[in-house]
C-alpha positions as CSV (number, residue, x, y, z in Angstrom):
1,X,78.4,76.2,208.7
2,X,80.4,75.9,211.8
3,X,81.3,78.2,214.4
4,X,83.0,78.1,218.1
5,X,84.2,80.1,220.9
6,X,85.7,79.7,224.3
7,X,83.6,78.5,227.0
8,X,83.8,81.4,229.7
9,X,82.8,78.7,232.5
10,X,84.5,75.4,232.0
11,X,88.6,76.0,231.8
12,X,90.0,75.0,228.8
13,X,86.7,74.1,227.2
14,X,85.3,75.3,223.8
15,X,81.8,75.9,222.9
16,X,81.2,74.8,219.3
17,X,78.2,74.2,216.7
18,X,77.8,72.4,213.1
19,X,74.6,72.5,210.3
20,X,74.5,70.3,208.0
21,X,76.8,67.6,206.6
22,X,80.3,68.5,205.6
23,X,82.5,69.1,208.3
24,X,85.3,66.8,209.7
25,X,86.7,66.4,213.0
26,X,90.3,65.9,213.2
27,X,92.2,64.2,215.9
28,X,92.5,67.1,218.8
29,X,92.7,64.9,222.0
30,X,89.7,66.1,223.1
31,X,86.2,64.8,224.1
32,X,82.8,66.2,223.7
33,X,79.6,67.1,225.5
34,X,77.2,67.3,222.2
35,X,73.2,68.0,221.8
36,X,71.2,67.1,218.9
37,X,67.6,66.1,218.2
38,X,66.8,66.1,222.0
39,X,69.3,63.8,223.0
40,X,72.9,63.9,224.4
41,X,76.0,62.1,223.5
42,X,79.7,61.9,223.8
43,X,82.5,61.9,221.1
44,X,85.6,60.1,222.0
45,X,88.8,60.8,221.2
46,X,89.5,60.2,217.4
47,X,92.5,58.9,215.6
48,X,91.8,59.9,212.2
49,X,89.0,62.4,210.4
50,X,85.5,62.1,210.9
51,X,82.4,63.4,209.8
52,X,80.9,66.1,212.8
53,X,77.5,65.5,212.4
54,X,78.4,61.3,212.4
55,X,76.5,60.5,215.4
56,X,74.4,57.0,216.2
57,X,70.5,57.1,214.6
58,X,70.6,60.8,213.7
59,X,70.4,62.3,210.1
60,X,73.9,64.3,209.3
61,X,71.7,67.1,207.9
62,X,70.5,68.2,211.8
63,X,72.3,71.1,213.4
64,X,74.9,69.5,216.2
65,X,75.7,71.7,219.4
66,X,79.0,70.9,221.4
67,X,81.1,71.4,224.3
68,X,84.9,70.5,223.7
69,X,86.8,69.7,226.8
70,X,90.2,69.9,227.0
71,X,92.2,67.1,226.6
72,X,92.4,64.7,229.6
73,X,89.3,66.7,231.5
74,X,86.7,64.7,229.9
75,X,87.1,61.2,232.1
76,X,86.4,62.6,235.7
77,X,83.3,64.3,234.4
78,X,81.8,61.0,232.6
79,X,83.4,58.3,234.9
80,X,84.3,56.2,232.4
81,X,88.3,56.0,231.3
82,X,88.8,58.0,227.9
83,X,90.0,54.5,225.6
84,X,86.4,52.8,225.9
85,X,85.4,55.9,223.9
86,X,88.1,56.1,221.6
87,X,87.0,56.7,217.8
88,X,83.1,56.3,219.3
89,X,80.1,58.4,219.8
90,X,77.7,57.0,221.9
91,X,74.6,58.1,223.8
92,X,75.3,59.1,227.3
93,X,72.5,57.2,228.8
94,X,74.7,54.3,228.2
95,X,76.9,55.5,230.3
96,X,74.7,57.8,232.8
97,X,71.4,56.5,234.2
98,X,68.6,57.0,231.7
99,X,66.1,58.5,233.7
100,X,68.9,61.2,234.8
101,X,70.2,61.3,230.9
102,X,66.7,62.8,229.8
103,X,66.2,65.1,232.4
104,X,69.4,66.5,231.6
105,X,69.1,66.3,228.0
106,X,65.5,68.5,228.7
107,X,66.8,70.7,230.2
108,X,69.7,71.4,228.0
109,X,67.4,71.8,225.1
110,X,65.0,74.3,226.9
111,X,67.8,76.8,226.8
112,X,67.6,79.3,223.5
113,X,71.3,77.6,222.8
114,X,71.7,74.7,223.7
115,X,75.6,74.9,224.3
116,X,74.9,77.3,227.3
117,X,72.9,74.0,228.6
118,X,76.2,71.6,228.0
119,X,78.1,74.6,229.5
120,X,76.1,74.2,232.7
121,X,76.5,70.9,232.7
122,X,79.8,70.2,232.6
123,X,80.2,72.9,234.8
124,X,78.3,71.3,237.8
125,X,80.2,67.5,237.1
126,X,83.6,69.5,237.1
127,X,82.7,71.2,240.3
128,X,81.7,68.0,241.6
129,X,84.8,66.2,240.6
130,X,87.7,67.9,242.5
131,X,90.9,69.1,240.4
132,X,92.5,67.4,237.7
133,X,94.6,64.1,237.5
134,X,98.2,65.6,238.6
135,X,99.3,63.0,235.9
136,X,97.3,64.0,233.3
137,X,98.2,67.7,233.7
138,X,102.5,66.7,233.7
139,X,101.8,64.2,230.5
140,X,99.7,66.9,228.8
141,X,102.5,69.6,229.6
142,X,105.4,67.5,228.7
143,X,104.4,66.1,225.5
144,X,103.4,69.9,224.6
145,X,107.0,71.0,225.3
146,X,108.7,68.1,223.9
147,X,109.9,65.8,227.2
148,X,110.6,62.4,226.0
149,X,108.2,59.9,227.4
150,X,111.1,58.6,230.0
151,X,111.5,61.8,231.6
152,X,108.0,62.9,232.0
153,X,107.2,59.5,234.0
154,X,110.5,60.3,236.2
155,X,108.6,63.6,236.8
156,X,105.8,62.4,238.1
157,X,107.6,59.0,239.6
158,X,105.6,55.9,237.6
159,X,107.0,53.7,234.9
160,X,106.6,53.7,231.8
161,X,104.2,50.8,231.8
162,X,102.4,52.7,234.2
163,X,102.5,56.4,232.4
164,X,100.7,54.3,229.2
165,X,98.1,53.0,231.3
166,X,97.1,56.5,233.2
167,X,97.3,58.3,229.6
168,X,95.2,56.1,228.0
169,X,92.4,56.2,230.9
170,X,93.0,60.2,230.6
171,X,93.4,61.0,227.2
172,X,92.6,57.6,224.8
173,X,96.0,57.2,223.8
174,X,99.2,55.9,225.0
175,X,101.7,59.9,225.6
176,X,103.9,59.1,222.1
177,X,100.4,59.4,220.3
178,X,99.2,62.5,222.2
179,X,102.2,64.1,221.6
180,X,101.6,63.1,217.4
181,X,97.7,64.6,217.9
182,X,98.8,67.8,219.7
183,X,101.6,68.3,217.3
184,X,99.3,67.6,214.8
185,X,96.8,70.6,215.8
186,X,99.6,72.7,216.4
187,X,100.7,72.2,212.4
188,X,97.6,72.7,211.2
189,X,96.9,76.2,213.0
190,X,99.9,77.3,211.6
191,X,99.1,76.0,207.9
192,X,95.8,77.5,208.2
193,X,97.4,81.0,208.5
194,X,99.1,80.5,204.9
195,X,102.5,79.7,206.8
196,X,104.9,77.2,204.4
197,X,105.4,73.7,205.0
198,X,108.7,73.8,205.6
199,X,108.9,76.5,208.2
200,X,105.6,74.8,209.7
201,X,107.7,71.6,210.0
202,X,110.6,73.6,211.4
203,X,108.5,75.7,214.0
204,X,106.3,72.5,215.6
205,X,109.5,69.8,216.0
206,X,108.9,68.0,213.0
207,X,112.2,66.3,211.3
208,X,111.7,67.9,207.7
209,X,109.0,68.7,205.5
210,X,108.1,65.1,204.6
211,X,107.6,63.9,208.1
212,X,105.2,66.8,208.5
213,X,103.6,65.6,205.1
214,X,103.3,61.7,206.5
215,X,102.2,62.9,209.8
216,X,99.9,65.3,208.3
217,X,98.0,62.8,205.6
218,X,98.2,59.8,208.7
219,X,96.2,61.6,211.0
220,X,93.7,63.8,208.2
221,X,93.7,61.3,205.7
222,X,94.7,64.5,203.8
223,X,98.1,66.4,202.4
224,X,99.1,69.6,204.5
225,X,98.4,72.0,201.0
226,X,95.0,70.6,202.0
227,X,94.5,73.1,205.2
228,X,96.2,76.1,203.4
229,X,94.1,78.9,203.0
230,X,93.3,79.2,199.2
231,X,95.8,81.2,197.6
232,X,93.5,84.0,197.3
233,X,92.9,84.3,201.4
234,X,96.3,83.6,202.2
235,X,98.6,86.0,203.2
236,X,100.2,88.5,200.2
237,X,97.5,86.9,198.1
């Protein structure tokens, strides 16, 4: 079972939980917050499927509780820059101090849900941190709206070179592959609803249906009739 919903305290962030074995994360460009079995842990930004409940030393049968921050967010609240994480999931008392890591992880556990606990959290460190990277924010909104790489770093008046580097300290990846994972999640809503390939392909700036079908199997390991609705749920069916 999984289930999720907006966090009403952390901008941009969702509040999510997993039992059991069997569902797979998919390149988002986010990072997580997550609680299990007493302790807490981070999940860095992934570049192909993996299993949610794939965390180090813990059974994938055990219910996993998770707050999702929004892409580039997740650095300023952990310290550490998001490409050391990328395709990990590691305990935050390597990155935290351990004695503060287990209070932490205590007292996110006493709550009755422990993603109210994570909520809190991440709340505090955001509070803490100031406002976002002003880069992050620009690469974020021009990769969503389609700004070629060149002109977003005119925007915010780096190089190139440069752009790469603060992308992959915010987000784990260079802006060309943001732009592929936010695509990406973009597609898939819209295949999820029943829509058809080729007017998925058309609406989210893919080049035809087979690019969306390349892009779609590189980044899922799986073929875009995979994340259709059965025909029995989707629409008219």
């Amino acid at each position: 079972m999984y289930e999720e919903r907006p966090s009403p305290l952390v901008p941009g962030a969702v509040l999510w939980r997993s039992d059991g074995p069997g569902a797979v994360v998919l390149p988002d460009g986010c990072m997580d917050l997550l609680w299990t079995g007493g302790r807490l842990l981070v999940a860095g930004p992934d570049t192909g499927p993996h299993p949610a409940g794939e965390v180090p030393g813990e059974d994938l049968g055990g219910t996993l509780w998770g707050l999702r921050l929004a892409p580039g967010t997740a650095p300023a609240l952990l310290g550490v820059p998001a490409h050391e994480l990328r395709d990990r999931r590691v305990d935050l008392a390597g990155l935290w101090p351990g004695a503060e890591v287990r209070r932490l992880a205590e007292r996110t556990g006493a709550y009755p849900d422990p993603r109210d606990g994570l909520e809190e959290l991440a709340r505090a460190r955001t509070a803490a941190g100031g406002p976002p990277d002003p880069v992050a924010v620009a690469v974020r909104a021009g990769v969503r709206s389609g700004r070629s790489v060149a002109a977003i770093a005119r925007d915010v008046g780096l190089g190139e070179r440069q752009l790469h580097r603060r992308s992959l300290d915010a987000f784990g990846y260079g802006p060309r592959t943001l732009g592929r994972v936010l695509r990406l999640q973009r597609a898939l809503a819209l295949l999820r609803l029943g829509t058809p390939q080729a007017e998925v392909a058309y609406a989210v700036g893919y080049a035809d249906q087979a690019h969306l079908g390349r892009e779609v199997r590189a980044l899922t390991g799986r073929t875009p009739g995979a994340h259709a609705p059965p025909p029995d749920r989707a629409p008219g069916g």
